[in-house]
PDBQT receptor file of N, H, CA, C and O in Angstrom, charges set to zero:
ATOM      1  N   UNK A   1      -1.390   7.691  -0.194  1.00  0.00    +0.000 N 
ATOM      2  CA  UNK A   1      -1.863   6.391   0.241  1.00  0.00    +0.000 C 
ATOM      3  C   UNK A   1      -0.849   5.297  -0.108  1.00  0.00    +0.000 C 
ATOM      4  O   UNK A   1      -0.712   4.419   0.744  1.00  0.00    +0.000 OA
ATOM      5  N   UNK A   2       0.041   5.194  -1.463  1.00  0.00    +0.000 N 
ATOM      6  H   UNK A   2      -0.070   5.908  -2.155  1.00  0.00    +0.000 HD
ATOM      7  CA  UNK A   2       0.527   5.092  -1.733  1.00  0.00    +0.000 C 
ATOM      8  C   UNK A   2       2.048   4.638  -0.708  1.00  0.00    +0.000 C 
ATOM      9  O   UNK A   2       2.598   3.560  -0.482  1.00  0.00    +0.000 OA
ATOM     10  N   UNK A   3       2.227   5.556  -0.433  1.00  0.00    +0.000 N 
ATOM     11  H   UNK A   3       1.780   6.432  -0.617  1.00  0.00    +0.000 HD
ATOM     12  CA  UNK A   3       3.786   5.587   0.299  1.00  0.00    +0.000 C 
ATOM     13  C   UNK A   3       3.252   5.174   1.803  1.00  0.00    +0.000 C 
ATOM     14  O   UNK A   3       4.152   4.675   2.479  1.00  0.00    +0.000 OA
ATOM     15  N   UNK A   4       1.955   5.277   2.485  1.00  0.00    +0.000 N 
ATOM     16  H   UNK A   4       1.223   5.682   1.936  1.00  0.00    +0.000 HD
ATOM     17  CA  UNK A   4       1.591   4.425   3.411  1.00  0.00    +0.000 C 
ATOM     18  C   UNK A   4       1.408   3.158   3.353  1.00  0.00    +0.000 C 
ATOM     19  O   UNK A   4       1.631   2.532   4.389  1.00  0.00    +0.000 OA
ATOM     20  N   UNK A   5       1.114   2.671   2.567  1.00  0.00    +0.000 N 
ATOM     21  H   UNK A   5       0.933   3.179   1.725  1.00  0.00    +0.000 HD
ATOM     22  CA  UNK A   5       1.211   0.721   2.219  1.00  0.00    +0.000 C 
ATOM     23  C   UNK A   5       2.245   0.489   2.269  1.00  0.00    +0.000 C 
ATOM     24  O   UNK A   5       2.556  -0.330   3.134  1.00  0.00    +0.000 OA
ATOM     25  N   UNK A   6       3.460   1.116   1.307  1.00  0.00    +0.000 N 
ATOM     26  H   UNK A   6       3.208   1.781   0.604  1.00  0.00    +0.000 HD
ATOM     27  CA  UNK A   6       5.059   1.214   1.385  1.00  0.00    +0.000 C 
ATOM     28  C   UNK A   6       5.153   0.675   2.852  1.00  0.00    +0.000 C 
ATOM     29  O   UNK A   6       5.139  -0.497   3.229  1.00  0.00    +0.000 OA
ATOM     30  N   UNK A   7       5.258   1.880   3.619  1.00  0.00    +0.000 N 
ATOM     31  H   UNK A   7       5.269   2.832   3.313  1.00  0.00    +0.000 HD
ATOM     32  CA  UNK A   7       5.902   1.824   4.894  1.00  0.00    +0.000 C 
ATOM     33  C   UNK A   7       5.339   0.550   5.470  1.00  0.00    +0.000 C 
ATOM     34  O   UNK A   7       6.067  -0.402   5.751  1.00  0.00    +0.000 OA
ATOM     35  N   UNK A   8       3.301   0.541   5.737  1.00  0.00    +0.000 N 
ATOM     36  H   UNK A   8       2.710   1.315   5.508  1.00  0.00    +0.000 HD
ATOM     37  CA  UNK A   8       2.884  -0.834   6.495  1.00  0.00    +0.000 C 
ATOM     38  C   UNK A   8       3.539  -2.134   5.952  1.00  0.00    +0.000 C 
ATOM     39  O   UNK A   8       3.722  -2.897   6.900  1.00  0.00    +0.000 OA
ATOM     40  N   UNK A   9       3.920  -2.616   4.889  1.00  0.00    +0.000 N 
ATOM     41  H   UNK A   9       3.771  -1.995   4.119  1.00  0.00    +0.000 HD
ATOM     42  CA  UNK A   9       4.460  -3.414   4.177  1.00  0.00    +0.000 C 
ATOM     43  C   UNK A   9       6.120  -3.163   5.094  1.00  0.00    +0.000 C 
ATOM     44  O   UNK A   9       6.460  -3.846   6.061  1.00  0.00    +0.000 OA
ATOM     45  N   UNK A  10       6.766  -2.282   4.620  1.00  0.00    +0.000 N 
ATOM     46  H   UNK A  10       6.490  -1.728   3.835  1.00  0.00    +0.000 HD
ATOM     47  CA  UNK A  10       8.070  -2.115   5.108  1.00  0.00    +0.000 C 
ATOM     48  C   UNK A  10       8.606  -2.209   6.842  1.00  0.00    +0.000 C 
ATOM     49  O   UNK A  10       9.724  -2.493   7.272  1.00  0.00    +0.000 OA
ATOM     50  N   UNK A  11       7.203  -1.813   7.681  1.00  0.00    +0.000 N 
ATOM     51  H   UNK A  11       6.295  -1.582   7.331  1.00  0.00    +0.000 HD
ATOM     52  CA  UNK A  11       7.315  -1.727   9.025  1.00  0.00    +0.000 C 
ATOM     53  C   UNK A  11       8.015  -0.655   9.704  1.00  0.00    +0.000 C 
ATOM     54  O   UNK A  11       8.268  -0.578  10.906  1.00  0.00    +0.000 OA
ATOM     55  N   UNK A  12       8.391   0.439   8.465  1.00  0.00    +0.000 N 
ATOM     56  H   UNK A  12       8.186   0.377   7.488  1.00  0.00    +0.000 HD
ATOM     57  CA  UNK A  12       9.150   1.620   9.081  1.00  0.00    +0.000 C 
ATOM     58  C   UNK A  12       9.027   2.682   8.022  1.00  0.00    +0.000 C 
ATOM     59  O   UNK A  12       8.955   2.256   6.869  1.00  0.00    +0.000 OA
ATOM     60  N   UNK A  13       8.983   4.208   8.228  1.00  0.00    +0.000 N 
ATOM     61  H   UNK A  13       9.041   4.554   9.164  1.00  0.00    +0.000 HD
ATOM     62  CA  UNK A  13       8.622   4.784   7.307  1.00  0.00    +0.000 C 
ATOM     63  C   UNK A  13       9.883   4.961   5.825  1.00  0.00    +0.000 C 
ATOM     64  O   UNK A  13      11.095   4.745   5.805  1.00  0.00    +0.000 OA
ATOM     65  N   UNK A  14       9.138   5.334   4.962  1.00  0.00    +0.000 N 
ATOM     66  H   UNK A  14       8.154   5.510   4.978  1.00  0.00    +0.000 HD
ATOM     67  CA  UNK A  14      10.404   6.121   4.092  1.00  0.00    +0.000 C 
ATOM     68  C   UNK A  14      11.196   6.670   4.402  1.00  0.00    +0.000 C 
ATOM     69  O   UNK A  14      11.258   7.586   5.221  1.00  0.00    +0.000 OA
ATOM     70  N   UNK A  15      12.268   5.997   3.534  1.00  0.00    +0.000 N 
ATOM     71  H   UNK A  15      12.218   5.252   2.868  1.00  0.00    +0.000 HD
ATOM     72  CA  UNK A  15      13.408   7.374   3.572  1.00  0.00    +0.000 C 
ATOM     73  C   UNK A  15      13.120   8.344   2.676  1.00  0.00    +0.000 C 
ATOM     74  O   UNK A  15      12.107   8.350   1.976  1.00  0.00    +0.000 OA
ATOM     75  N   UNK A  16      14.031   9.224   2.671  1.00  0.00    +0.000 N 
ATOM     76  H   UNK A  16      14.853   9.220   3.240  1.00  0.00    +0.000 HD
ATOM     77  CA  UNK A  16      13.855  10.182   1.610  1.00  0.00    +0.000 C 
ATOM     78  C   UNK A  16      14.200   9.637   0.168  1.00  0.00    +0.000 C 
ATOM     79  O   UNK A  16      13.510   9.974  -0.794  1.00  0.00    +0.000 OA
ATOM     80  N   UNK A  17      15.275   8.792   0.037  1.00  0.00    +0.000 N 
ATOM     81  H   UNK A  17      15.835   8.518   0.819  1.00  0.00    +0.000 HD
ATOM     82  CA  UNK A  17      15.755   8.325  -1.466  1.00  0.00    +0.000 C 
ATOM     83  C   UNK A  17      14.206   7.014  -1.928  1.00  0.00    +0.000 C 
ATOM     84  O   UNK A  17      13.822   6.961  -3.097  1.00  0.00    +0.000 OA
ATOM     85  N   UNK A  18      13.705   6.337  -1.100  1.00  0.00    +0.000 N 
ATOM     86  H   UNK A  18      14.017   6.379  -0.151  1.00  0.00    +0.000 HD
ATOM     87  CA  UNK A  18      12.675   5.763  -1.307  1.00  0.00    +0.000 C 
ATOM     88  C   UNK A  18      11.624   6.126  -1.135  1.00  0.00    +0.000 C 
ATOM     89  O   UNK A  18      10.758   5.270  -0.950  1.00  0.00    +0.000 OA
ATOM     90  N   UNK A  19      11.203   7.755  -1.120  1.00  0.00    +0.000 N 
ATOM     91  H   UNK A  19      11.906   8.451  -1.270  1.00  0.00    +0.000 HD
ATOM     92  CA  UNK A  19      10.000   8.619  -0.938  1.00  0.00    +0.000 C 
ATOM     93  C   UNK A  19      10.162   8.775  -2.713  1.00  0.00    +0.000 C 
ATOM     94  O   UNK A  19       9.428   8.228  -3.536  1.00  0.00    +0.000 OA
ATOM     95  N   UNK A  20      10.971   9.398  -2.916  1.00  0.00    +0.000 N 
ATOM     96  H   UNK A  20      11.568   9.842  -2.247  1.00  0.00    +0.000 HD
ATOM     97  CA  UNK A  20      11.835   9.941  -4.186  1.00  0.00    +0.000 C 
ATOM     98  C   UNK A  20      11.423   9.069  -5.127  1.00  0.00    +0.000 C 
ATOM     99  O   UNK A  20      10.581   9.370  -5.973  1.00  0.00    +0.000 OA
ATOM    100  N   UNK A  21      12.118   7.662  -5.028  1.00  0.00    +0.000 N 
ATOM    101  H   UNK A  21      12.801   7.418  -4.340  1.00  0.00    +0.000 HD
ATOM    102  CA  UNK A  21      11.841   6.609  -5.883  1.00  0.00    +0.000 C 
ATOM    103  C   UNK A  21      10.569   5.821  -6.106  1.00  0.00    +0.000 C 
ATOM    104  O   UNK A  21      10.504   4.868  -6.882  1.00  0.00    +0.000 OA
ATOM    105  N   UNK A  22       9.561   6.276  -5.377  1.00  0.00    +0.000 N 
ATOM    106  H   UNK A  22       9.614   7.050  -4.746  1.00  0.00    +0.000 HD
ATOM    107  CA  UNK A  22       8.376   5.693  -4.996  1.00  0.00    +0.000 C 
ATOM    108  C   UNK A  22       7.491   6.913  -6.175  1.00  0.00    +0.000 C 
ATOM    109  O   UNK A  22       6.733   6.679  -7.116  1.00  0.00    +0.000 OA
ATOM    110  N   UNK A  23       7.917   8.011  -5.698  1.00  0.00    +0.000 N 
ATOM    111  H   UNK A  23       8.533   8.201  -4.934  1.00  0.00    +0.000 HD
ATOM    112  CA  UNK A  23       7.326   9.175  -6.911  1.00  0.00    +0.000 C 
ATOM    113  C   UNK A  23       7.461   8.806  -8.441  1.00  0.00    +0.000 C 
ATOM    114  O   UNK A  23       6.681   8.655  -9.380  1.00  0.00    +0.000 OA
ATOM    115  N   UNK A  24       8.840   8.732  -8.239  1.00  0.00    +0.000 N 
ATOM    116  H   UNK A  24       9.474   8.854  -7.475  1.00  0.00    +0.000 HD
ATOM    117  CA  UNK A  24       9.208   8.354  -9.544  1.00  0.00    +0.000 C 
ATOM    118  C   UNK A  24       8.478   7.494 -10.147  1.00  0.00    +0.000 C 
ATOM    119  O   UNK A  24       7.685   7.902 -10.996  1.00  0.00    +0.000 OA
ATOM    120  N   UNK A  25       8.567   6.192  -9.868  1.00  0.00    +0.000 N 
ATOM    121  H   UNK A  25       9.211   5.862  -9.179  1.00  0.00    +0.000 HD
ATOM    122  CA  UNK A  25       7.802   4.904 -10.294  1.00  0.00    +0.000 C 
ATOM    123  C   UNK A  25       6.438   5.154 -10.245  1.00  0.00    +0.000 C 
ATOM    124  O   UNK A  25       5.829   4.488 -11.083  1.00  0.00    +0.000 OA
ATOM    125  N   UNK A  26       5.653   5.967  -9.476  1.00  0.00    +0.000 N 
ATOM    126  H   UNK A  26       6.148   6.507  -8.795  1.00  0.00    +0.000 HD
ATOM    127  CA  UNK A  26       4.688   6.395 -10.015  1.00  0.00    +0.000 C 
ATOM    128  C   UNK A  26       3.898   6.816 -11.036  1.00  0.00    +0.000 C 
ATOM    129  O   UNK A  26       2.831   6.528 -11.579  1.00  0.00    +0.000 OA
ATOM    130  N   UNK A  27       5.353   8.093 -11.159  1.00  0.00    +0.000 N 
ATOM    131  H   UNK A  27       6.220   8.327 -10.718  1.00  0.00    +0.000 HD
ATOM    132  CA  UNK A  27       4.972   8.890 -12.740  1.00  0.00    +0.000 C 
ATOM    133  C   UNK A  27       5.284   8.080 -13.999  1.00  0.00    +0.000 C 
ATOM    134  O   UNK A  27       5.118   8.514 -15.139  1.00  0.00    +0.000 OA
ATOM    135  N   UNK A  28       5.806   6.722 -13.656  1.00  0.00    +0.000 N 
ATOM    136  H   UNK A  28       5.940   6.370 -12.730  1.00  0.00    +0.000 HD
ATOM    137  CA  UNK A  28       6.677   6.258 -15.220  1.00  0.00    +0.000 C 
ATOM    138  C   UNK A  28       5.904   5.242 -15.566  1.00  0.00    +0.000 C 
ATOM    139  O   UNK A  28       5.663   4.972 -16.743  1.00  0.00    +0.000 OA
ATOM    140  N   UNK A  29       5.263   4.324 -14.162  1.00  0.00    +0.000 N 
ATOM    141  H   UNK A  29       5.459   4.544 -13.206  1.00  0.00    +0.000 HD
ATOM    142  CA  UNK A  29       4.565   3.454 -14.623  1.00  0.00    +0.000 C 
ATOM    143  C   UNK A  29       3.115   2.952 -14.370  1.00  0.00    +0.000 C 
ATOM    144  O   UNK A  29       2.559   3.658 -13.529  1.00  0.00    +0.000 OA
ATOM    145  N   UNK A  30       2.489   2.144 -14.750  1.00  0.00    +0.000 N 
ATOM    146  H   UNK A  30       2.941   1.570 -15.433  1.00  0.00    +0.000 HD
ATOM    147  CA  UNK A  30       1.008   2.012 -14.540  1.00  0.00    +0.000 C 
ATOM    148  C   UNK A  30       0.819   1.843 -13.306  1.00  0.00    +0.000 C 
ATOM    149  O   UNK A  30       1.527   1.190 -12.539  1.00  0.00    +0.000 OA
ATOM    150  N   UNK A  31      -0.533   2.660 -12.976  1.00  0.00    +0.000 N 
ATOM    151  H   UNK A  31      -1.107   3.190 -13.599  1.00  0.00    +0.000 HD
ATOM    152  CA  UNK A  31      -0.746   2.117 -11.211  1.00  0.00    +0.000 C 
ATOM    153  C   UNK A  31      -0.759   0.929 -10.749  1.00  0.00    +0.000 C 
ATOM    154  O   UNK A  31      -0.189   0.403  -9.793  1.00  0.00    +0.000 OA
ATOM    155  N   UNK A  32      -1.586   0.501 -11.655  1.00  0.00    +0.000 N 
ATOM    156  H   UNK A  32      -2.048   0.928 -12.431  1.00  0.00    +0.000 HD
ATOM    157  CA  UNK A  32      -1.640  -1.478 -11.310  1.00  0.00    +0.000 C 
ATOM    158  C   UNK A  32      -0.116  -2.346 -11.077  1.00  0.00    +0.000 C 
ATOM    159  O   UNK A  32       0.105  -3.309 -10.342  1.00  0.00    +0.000 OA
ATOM    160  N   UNK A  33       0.726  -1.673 -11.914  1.00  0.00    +0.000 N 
ATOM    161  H   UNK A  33       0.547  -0.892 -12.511  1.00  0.00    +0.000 HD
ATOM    162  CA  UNK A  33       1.970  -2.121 -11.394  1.00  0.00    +0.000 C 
ATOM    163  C   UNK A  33       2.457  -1.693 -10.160  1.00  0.00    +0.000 C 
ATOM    164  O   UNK A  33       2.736  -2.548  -9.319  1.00  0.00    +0.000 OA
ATOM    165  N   UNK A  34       2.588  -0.649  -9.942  1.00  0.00    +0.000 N 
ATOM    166  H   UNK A  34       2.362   0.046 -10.625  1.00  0.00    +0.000 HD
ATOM    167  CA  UNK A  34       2.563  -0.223  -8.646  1.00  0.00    +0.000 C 
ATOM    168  C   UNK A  34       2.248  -0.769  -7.353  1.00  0.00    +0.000 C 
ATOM    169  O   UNK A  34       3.023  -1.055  -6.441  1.00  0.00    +0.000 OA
ATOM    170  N   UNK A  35       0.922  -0.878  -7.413  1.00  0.00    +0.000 N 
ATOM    171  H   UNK A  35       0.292  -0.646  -8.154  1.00  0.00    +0.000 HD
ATOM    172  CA  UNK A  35      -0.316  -1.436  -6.609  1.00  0.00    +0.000 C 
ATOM    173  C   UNK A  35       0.537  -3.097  -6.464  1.00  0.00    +0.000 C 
ATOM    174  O   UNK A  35       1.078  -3.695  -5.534  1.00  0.00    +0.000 OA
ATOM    175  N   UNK A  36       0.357  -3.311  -7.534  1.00  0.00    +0.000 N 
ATOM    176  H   UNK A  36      -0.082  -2.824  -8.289  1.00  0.00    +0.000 HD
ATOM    177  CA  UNK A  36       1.178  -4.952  -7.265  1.00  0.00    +0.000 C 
ATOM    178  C   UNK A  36       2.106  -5.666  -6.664  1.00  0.00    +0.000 C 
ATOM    179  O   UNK A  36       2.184  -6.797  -6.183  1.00  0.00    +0.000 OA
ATOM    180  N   UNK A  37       3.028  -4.439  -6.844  1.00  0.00    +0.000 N 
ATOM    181  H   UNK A  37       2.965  -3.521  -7.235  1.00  0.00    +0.000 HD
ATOM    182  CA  UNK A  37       4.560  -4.048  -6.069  1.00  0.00    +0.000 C 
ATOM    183  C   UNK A  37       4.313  -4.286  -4.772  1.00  0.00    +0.000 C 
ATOM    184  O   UNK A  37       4.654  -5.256  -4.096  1.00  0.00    +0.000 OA
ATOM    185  N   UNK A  38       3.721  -3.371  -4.483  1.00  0.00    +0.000 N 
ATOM    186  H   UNK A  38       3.444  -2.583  -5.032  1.00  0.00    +0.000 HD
ATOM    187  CA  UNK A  38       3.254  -2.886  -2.798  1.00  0.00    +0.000 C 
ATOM    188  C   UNK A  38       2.350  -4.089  -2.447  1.00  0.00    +0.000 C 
ATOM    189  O   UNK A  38       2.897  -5.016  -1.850  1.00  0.00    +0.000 OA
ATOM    190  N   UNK A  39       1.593  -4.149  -2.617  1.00  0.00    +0.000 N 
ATOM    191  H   UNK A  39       1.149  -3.395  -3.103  1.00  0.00    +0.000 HD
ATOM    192  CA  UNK A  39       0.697  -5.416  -2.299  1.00  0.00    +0.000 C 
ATOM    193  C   UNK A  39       1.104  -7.114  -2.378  1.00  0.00    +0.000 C 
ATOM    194  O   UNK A  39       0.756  -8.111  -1.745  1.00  0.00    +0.000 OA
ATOM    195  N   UNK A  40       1.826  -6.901  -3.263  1.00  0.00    +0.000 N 
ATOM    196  H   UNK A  40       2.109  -6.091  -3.777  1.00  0.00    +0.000 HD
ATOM    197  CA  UNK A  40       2.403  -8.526  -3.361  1.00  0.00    +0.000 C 
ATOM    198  C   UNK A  40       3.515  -8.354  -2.678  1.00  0.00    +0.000 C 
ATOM    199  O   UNK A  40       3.381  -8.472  -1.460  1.00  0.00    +0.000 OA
ATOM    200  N   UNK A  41       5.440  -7.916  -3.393  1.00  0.00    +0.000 N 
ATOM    201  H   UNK A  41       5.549  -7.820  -4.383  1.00  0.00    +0.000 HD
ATOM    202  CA  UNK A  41       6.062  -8.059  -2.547  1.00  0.00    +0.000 C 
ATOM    203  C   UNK A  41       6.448  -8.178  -1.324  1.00  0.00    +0.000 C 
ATOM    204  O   UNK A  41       6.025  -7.459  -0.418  1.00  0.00    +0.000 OA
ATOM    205  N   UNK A  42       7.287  -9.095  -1.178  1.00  0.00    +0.000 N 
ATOM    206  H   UNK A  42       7.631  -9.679  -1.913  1.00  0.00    +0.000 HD
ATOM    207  CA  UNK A  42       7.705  -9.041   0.384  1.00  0.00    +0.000 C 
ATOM    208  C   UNK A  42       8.242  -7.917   1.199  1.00  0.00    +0.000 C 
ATOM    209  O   UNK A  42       8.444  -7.081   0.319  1.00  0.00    +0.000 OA
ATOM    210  N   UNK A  43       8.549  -7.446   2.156  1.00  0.00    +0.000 N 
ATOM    211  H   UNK A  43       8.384  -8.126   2.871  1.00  0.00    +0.000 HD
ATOM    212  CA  UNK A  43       9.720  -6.317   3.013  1.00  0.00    +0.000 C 
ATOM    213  C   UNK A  43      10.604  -6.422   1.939  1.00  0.00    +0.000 C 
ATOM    214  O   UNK A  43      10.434  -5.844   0.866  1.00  0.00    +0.000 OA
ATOM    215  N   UNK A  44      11.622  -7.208   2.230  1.00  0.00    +0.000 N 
ATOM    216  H   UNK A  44      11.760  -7.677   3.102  1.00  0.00    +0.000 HD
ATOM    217  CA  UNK A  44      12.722  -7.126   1.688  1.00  0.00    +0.000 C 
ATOM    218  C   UNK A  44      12.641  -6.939  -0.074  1.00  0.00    +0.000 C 
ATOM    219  O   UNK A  44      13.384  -6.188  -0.706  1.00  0.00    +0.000 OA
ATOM    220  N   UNK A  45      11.548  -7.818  -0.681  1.00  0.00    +0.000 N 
ATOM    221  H   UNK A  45      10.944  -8.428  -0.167  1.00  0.00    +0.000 HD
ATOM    222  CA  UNK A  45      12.068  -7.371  -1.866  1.00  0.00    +0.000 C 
ATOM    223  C   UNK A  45      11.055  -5.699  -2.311  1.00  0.00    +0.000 C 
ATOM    224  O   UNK A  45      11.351  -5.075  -3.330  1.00  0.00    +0.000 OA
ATOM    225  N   UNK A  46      10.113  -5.302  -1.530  1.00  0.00    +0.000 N 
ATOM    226  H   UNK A  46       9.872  -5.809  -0.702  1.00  0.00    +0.000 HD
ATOM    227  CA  UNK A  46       9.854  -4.057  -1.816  1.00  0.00    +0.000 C 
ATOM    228  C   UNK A  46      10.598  -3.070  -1.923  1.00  0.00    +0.000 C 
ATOM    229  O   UNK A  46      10.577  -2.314  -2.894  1.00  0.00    +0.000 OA
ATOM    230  N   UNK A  47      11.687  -2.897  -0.498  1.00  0.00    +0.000 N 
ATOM    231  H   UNK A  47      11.704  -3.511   0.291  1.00  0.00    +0.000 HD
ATOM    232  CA  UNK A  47      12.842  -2.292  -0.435  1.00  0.00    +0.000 C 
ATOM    233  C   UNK A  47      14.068  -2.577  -1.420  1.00  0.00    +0.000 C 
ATOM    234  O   UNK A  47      15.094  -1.902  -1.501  1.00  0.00    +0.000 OA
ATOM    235  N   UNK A  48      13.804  -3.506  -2.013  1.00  0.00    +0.000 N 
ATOM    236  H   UNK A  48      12.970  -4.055  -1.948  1.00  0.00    +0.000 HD
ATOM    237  CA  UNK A  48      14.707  -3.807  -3.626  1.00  0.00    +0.000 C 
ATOM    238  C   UNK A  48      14.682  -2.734  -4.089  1.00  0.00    +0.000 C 
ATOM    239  O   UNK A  48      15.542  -1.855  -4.024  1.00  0.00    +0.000 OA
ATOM    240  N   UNK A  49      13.388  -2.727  -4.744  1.00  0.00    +0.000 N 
ATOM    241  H   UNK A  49      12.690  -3.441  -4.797  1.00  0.00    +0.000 HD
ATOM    242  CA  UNK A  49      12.496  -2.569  -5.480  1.00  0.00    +0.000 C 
ATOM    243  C   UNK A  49      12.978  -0.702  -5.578  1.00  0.00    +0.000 C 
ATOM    244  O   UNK A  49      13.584   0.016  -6.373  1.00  0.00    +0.000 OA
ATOM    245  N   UNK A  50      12.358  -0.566  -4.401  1.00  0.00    +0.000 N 
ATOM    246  H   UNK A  50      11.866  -1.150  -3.756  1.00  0.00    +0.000 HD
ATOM    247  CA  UNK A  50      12.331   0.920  -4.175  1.00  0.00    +0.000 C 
ATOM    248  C   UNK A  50      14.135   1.476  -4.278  1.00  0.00    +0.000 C 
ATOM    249  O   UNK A  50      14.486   2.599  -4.640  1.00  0.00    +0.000 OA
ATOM    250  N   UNK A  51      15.106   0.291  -3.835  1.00  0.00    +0.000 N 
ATOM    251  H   UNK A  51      14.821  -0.621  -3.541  1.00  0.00    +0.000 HD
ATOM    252  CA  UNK A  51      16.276   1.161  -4.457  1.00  0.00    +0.000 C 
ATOM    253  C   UNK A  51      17.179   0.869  -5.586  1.00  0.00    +0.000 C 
ATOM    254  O   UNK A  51      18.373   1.122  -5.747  1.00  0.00    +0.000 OA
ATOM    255  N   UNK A  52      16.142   0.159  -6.468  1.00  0.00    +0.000 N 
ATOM    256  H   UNK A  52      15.172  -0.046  -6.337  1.00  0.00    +0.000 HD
ATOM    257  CA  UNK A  52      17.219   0.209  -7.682  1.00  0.00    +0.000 C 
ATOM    258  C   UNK A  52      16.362   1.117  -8.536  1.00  0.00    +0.000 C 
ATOM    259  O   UNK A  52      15.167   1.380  -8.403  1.00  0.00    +0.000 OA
ATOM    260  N   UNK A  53      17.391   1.618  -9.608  1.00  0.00    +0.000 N 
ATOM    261  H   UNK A  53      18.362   1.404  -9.716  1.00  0.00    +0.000 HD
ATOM    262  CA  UNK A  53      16.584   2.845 -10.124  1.00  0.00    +0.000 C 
ATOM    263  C   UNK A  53      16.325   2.580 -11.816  1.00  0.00    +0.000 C 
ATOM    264  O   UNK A  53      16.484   3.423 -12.699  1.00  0.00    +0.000 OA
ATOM    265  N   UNK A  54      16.014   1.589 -11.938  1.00  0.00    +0.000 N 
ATOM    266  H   UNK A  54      15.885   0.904 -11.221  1.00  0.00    +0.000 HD
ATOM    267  CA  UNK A  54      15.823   0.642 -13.116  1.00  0.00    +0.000 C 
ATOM    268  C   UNK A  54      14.321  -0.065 -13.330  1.00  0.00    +0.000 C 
ATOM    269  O   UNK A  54      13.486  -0.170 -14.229  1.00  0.00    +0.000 OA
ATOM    270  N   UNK A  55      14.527  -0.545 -11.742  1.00  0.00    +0.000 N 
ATOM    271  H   UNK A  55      15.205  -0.460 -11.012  1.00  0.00    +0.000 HD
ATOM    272  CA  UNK A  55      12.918  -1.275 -11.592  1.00  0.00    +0.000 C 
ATOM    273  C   UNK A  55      11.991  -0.866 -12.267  1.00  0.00    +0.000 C 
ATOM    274  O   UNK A  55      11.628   0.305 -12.379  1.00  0.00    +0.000 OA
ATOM    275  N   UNK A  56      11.434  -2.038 -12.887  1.00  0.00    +0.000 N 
ATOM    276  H   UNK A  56      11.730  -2.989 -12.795  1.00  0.00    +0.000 HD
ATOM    277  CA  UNK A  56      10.066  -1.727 -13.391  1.00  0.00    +0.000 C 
ATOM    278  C   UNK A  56       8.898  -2.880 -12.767  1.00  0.00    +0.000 C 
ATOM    279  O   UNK A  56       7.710  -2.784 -13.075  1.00  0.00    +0.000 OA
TER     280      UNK A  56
């Protein structure tokens, strides 16, 4: 459900390195952060988001 908000938010599906990184950030951090990510950010800064590999 997750990586579908991604994309509606993004307007195009995952890539593979931001399928990847979307897992990741899953397992490391709280859902609510997550959820927040996806729900608040903009396109552009979701796709930040999803490729730096630091983000929290």
């Amino acid at each position: 459900m997750t990586a579908q908000l991604c994309e509606l938010r993004l307007g195009r599906p995952l890539s593979e390195a931001e399928t990847a990184a979307l897992a990741d950030r899953l397992d490391r951090l709280p859902e609510a952060r997550v959820g927040e990510v996806v729900l608040s950010f903009s396109a552009e800064a979701l796709a930040a988001w999803l490729s730096d590999p630091n983000a929290t």
